[in-house]
C-alpha positions in Angstrom: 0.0 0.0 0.0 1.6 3.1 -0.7 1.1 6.4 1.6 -1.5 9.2 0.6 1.4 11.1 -0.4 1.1 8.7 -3.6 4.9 7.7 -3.3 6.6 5.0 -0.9 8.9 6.3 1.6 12.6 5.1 0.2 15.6 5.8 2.2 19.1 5.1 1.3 21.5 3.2 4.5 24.9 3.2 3.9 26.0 -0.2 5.8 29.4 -0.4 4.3 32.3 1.3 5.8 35.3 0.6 3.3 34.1 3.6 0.6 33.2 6.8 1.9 30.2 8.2 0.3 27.9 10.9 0.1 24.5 9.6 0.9 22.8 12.5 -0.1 22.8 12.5 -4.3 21.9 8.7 -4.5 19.0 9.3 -1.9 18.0 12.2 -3.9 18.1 10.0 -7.3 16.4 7.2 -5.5 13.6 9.4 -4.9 13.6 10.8 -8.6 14.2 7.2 -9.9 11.1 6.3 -7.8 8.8 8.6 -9.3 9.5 7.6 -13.1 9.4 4.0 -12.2 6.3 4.5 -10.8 5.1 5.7 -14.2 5.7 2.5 -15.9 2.7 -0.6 -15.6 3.9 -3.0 -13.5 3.6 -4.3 -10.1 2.8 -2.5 -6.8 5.6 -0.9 -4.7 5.4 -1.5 -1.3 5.2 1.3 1.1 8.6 1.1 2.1 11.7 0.7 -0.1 14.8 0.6 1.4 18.5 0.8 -0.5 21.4 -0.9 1.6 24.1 -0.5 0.8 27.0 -3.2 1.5 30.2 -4.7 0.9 31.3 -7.3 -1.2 31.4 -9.9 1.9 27.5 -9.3 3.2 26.4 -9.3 -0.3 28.5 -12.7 -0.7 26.3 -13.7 2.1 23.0 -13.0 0.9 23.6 -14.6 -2.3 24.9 -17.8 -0.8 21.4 -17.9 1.3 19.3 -16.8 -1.3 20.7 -17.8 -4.7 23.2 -20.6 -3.3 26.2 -18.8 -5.0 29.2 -18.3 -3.6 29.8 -15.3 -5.5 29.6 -11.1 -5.1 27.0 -9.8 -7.1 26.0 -5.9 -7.7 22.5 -5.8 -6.9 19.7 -8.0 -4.8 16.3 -7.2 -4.7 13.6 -8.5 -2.4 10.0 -8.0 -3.4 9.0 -6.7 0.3 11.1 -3.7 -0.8 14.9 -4.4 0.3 17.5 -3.3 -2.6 21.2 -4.6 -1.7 23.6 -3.1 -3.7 27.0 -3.9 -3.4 29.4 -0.9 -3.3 33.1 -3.0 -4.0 31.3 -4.5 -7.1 30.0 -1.0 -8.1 33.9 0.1 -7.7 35.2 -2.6 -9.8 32.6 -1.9 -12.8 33.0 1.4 -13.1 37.1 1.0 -13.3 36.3 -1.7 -15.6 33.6 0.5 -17.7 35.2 3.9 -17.2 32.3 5.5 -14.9 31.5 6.4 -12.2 30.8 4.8 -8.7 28.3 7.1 -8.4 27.1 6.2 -11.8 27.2 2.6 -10.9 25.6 2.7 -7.7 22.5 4.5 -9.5 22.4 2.2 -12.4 22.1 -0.8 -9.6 19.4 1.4 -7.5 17.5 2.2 -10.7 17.4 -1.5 -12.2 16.5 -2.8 -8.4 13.6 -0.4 -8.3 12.9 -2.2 -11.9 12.8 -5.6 -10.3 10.1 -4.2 -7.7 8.1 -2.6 -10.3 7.8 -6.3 -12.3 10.6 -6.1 -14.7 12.7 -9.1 -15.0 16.2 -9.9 -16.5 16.1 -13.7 -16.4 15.5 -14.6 -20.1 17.0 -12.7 -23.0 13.4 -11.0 -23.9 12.9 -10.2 -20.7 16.5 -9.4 -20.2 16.4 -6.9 -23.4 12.7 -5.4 -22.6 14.2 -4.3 -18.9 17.4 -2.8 -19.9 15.4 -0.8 -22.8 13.5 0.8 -20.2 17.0 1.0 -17.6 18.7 2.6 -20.4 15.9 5.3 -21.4 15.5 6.2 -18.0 18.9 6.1 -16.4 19.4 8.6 -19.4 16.6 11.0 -18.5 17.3 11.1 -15.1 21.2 11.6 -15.5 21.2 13.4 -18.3 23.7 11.9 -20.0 24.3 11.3 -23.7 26.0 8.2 -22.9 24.3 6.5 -20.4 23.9 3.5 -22.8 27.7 2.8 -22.3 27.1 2.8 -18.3 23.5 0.8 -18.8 25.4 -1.6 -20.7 28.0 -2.7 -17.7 24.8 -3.8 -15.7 24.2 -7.0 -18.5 27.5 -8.6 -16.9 26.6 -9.4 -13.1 24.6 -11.7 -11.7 21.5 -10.4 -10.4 18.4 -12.1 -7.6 15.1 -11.6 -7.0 13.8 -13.1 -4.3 10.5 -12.8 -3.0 
């Protein structure tokens, strides 16, 4: 159910303490993010969506429970409104893909939010129908002219959704 203010409440924990980082911007892009995923058709949001965010070791741990993979991973989402997003994998991408781990973490809140909203990236048409959408509006809400290129480093991590 979400509040009479017609958005969920989403609030951005940093959980990690290698990588200092500015809380601030991603919260205010989570909430922008938010209101142009609520736009799309999909599945309800619940009232509450928070965005954790962890290191590569907890996020190793959740996937091991959840997913049974020993393995870091970028993003988790759980459908009662959890995001996970690992900030070491966000580091290594965006050295590897020359942007930003700003950028990366962003990209990683936006496509979790995605996941919430319905969107799945488990089958290539799936997989190709969500990062059309990921890509159009990681654009519009960064602004960028090529946020295809950091859309595009998303495709090569593992994600989970587990309800």
């Amino acid at each position: 159910m979400v509040p009479e203010t017609g958005l969920p409440a989403i609030l951005v924990i940093n959980r990690q303490r290698r990588v200092r980082l500015g809380r601030n911007d991603l919260q205010q892009f989570a909430r922008r993010a938010l209101e142009q995923v609520l736009v799309l058709p999909g599945t309800d949001l619940p009232a509450e969506i928070g965005v954790v965010l962890v290191s590569d070791r907890k996020i190793c741990e959740l996937h091991r429970e959840f997913m049974r993979l020993s393995t870091p991973t970028d993003v988790i989402t759980f459908q009662h409104g959890e995001i996970v997003l690992s900030v070491d994998t966000a580091a290594r991408q965006a050295a590897e893909h020359a942007t930003s781990l700003a950028g990366e973490l962003k990209l990683y809140l936006l496509h979790g939010l995605l996941h919430l909203r319905g969107y799945d990236d488990r089958t290539p048409d799936a997989r190709r129908t969500m990062m059309a959408v990921q890509t159009r509006l990681f654009a519009r809400l960064t602004r960028k002219k090529h946020a295809e290129a950091e859309a595009t480093s998303i495709t090569t991590i593992t994600r989970l959704c587990a309800g």
